[in-house]
N, C-alpha and C positions, 0 to 999 in steps of 0.2 A: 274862697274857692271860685275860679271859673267856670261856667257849663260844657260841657262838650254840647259842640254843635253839627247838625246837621246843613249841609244846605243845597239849595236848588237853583241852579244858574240860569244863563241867559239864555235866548231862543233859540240860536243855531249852534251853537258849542262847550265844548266840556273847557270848564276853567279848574284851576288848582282853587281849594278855601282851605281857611284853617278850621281844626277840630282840637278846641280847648281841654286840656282836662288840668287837675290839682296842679301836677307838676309839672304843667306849660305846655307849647302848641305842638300838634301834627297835623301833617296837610293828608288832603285827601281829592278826589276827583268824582263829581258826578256829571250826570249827562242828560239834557232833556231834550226831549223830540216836539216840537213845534208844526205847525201850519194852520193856513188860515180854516183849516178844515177836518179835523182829526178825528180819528176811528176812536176808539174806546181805548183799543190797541197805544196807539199811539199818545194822549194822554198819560206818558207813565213817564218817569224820573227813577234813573239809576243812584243810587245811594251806594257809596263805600265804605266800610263799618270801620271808623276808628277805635284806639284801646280807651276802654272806659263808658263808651258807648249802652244804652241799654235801649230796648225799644221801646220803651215807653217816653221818653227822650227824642229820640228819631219818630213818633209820632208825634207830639207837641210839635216840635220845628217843621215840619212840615203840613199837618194835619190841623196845629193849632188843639188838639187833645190829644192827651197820653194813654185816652181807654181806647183807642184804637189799634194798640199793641198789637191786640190778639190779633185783626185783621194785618196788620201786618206780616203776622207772623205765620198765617194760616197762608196768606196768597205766594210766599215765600218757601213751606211745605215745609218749616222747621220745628225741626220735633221738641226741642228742649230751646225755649222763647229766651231762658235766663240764660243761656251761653251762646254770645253771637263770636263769632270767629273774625278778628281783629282783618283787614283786608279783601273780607266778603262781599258779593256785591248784593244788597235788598233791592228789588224792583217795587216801585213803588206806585199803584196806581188810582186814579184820579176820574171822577165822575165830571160830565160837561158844567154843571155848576159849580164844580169845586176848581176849575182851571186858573179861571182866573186867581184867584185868588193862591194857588201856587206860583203864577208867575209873578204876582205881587213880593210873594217872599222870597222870588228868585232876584230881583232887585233887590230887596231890601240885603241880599247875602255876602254883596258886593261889600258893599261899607263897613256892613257888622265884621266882614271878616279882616279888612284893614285897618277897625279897630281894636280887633284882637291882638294884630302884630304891633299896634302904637303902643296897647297896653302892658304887652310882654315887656317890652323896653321901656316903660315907664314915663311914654310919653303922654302923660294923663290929658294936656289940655286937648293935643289932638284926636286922644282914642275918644273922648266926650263929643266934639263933634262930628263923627263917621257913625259913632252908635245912637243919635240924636236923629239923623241924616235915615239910619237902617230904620227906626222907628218911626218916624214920615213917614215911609215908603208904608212899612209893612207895621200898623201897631198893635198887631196880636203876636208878634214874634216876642214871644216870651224872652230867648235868650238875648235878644237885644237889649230890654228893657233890663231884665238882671243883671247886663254887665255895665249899661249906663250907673242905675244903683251902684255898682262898687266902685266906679270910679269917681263917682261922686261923694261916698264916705269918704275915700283916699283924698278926697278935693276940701274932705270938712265942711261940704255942704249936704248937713244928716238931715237937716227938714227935708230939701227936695228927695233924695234917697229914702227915708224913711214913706214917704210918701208914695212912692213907686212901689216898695218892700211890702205895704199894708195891703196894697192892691194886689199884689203880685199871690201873696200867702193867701190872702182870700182866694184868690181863681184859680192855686193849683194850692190848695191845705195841705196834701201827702207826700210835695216836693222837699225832701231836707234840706238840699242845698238850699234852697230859696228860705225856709224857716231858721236857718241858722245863721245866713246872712242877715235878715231881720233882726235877730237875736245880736248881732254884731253890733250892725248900725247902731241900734237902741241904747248898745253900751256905751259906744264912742260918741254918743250924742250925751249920756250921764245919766239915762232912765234905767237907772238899776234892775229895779222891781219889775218895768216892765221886760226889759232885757231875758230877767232871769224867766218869765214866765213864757218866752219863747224860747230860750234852751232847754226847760223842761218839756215845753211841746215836738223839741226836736229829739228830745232823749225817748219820748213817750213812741217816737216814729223807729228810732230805733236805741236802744240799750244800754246800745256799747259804742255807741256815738262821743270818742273822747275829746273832740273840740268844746261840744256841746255842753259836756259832762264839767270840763275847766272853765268854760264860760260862764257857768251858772255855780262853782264856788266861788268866782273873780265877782260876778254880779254882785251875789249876796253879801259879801265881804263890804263889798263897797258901800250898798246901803244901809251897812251898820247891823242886818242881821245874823247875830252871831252864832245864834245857836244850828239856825237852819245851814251857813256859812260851812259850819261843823261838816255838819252833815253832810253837804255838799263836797266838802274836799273827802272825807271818807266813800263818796259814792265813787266817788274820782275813784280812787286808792283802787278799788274795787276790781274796775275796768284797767287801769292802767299801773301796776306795783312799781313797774321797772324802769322808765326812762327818763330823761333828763325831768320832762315835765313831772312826772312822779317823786321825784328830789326835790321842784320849788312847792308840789302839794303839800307834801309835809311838811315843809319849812312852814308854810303858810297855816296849815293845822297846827303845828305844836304852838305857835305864834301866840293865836285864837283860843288854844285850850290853858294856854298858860296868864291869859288876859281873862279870861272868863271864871 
């Protein structure tokens, strides 16, 4: 999964970026106000809510924390934080010390976001160098660093990825996407056990999480635990009775139970 992202542009004018989500890009428009001398007022960044968007998300990419929500969400005067309306525009504002360092990721949103479009097309070696490029600029922009991570799995290089992935879950723990990317990497790298003990950590964030839920019978499968393996494609079943995926679980349970 890609992040949807927020971003913050250059000093005099509003640019198109993209805003990533599961099933590929949408572009979006913000606007920032600039001079060598700005009011309070004027320190603030227009944000355009794309779909999938939450604000906890659009505070990370900006903010660099996601418990900033709420303030975003109060200086915005929205009453229900968990429904942002797809095309909205959030104002988003900035204290004299925090300036800089928005304009920092207003650079950084250039690249990040031409690597989103090399990524969509599968141009992995180039989308690796633009989001390499956003991260220079800007290295707390979380979604840069997650999507180097996955194009670095896709590249087969799971040490550096995994590596990025470890740090990444540590400074935002309640991130799924980010946990179950880990949990990915981990797989395709061959660390079963550990694999599986971050799809259970992303199941524990949320339930009915059924990437996470097939990730960790596929895990346990593979490291030869069988009984737990079990178990696992049953949790599956659970959350998911009906779709394709739910036809190769069972295949994979009756497999398991008729070997055991």
């Amino acid at each position: 999964m890609r992040r949807s992202v927020g971003s913050a542009v250059a000093w005099t004018a509003a640019v198109t970026v993209a805003g990533l989500l599961a099933a590929g890009c949408s572009k979006q428009v913000v606007e920032v106000k600039t001079g060598a001398d700005l009011t309070d007022a004027e320190r603030m960044i227009e944000h355009r809510v794309t779909a999938g968007e939450t604000l906890a998300l659009i505070a990370d990419n900006y903010y660099g924390d996601p418990e900033r929500a709420a303030e975003v969400a109060a200086q915005n005067g929205l009453s229900d934080p968990e429904r942002l309306t797809t095309g909205s525009v959030l104002r988003l504002q900035f204290t004299a010390a925090e300036w800089d360092a928005a304009r920092q990721r207003a650079a950084a949103l250039k690249p990040y976001n031409e690597g989103v479009e090399l990524l969509a097309k599968d141009r992995l070696a180039e989308a690796e160098e633009r989001f390499r490029l956003a991260v220079a600029t800007a290295p707390d922009l979380v979604s840069a660093r997650y999507n180097l991570a996955l194009v670095l799995v896709q590249r087969g290089r799971h040490d550096e990825a995994l590596t990025i992935l470890a740090d990444l879950t540590e400074m935002r723990p309640e991130a799924l996407d980010i946990r179950f990317a880990y949990g990915h990497a981990l797989f395709s790298a061959s660390r079963f056990q550990e694999a599986a003990t971050q799809f259970r950590a992303a199941l524990d964030l949320d339930a009915t999480h059924r990437r996470a839920a097939f990730g960790l019978g596929r895990a346990l499968e593979e490291a030869g635990d069988t009984a737990a393996a079990i178990a696992g494609w049953e949790r599956y079943l659970e959350i998911d009775p009906d779709s394709s995926w739910a036809d190769q679980a069972r295949n994979r349970l009756q497999k398991l139970r008729d070997a055991s």
